[in-house]
C-alpha positions, 0 to 999 in steps of 0.5 A: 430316782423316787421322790421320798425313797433313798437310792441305794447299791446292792450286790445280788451276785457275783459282779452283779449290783443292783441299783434300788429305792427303798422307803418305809419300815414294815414287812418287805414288799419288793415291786419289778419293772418291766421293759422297757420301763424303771423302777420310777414306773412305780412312782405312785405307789411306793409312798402310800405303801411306805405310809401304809406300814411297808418296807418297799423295795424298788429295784432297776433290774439287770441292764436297768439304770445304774444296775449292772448290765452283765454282757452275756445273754444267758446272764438274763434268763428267768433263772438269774433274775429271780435269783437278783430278787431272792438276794434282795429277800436276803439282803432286806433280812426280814423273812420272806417278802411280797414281790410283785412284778409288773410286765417282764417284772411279772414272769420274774416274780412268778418265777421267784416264787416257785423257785425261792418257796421259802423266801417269797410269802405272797405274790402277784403282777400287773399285765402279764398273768402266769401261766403253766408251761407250754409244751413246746418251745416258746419262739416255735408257738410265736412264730405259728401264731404270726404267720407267713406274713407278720413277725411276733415282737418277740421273734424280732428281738433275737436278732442283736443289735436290731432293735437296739439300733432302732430305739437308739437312733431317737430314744425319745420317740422310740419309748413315747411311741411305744409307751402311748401306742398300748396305753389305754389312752391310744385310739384304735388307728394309733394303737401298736400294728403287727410287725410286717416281714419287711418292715421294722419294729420302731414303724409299728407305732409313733409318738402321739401328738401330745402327752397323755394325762399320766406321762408328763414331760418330767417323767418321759425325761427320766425314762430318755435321759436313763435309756440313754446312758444305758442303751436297750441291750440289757433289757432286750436281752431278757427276750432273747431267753424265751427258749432257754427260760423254757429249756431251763423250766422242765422240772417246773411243768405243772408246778403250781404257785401256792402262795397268795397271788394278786393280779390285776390287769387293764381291759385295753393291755394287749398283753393281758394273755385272755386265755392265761387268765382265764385258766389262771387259777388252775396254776394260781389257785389261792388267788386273793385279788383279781382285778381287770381295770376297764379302759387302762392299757399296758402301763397299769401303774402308771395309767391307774395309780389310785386304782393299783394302790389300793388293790396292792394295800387291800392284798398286802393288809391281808397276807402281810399285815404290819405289826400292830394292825 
């Protein structure tokens, strides 16, 4: 799957396995894709973090890759999902863990820590910062900020079968089109548009002309020969939890995340939430490194790697040292 790591098959709960890299020795760094990605996303920055003493842990989330893809629903809720990265803190045996999320990855690892104190010794993400819960249910506040005329993504995929079908008709188009249109790299009349009422979601960007520098045709065919064994089911399904993950996270209203925290974010990444950020140390307060990447988009570790290792390296040496250093 990685260049360098070793593939291997790890039950994380009943009928439940999780397919994962893994490379290196050292403190335990757990890193999370997002969708609809891999853990290949993370090419870049597993062998200078295995180099840099690390232990790192790339897993291919529920409904990922060869990892099992359970049929319910609710089996992807934020709950079930951290509970995946907590047995991989157990499985990996070496106290308390780094996990960093990237995209959807990113609420799954703020959502470990808050759940799994003990297991989770520092933590952070790419793209997507946390924020405190809202209160009111998640798809009501989507809805309102869509208007009469447009339909929130995320509204869109709770429908089954909708947008499944899309992608699946040509999986190839379907990710480059969506990959280039929030990349940072993507001019404004290419970028990803509103979802009108009365169009479909796949008509909201196409595939560019070319690749971009950070996506070679090697690597676009690892996501598209994976996507489509796999389907988009599994990954979709994450979406269609918004309001149970909500439900679910009463007790969780003003929680705040007490361990170290990273985060870093692109300029031009439409999912980079300013006003999360803005108020992010209010539920983030023992932030350690926060960066904002000028130009990247969404695929931060993919589009910035040099810029993404190092700030990983800089968090990981201060709140997870590898012996001897």
């Amino acid at each position: 799957m990685i260049p360098g790591a070793e593939r291997r098959i790890v039950t994380v709960a009943p009928g439940v396995d999780l397919e994962l890299c893994e490379a290196g020795a050292g403190p335990a760094v757990i890193l999370l894709h997002g969708f609809p990605e891999l853990a290949y996303s993370w090419r870049h920055q597993v062998g200078p973090l295995a180099a840099a003493g690390y232990r790192v842990i790339v897993p291919n989330q529920r409904g990922y890759g060869a990892s099992s893809a359970p049929a319910p629903v609710e089996a992807y809720d934020l709950d079930s999902l951290a509970g995946d990265v907590a047995a991989l803190v157990r499985w990996a045996g070496a106290g308390p863990a780094v996990v960093i999320g990237h995209d959807w990855g990113a609420p799954v690892a703020w959502h470990a820590a808050l759940r799994y104190p003990g297991l989770i010794r520092a933590v952070g993400s790419l793209s997507v910062p946390h924020a405190a819960r809202p209160s009111r249910p998640p798809l009501e506040l989507m809805r309102e900020a869509a208007g009469p005329d447009h339909i929130h993504y995320i509204d869109y995929f709770q429908q089954p079968g909708l947008a499944e079908a899309e992608f699946e008709a040509d999986v190839r188009a379907g990710l480059l089109g969506l990959y280039w249109s929030i990349s940072g790299d993507a001019p404004r009349d290419e970028r990803f548009r509103p979802i009108r009422r009365d169009a479909r979601f796949i008509d909201s960007f196409a595939p560019p002309a070319q690749l971009p520098a950070w996506l070679t045709a090697a690597d676009l065919n690892v996501y598209v020969d994976a996507f489509t064994r796999s389907g988009f089911r599994g990954g979709l399904n994450w979406y269609r939890n918004v309001n149970r993950n909500w439900e679910r996270s009463a007790d969780l209203a003003g929680a705040v995340v007490r361990q170290p925290a990273l985060f870093v974010t692109g300029s031009r990444d439409p999912a980079r939430n300013p006003p999360a950020i803005e108020r992010l140390r209010d539920v983030v307060p023992d932030l350690r490194v926060f960066a904002i990447l000028e130009g990247c988009g969404h695929w931060t570790q993919q589009e910035r790697p040099a810029e993404v290792t190092a700030a990983l390296l800089r968090f990981l040496r201060e709140v997870a040292p590898p012996a001897g250093q």
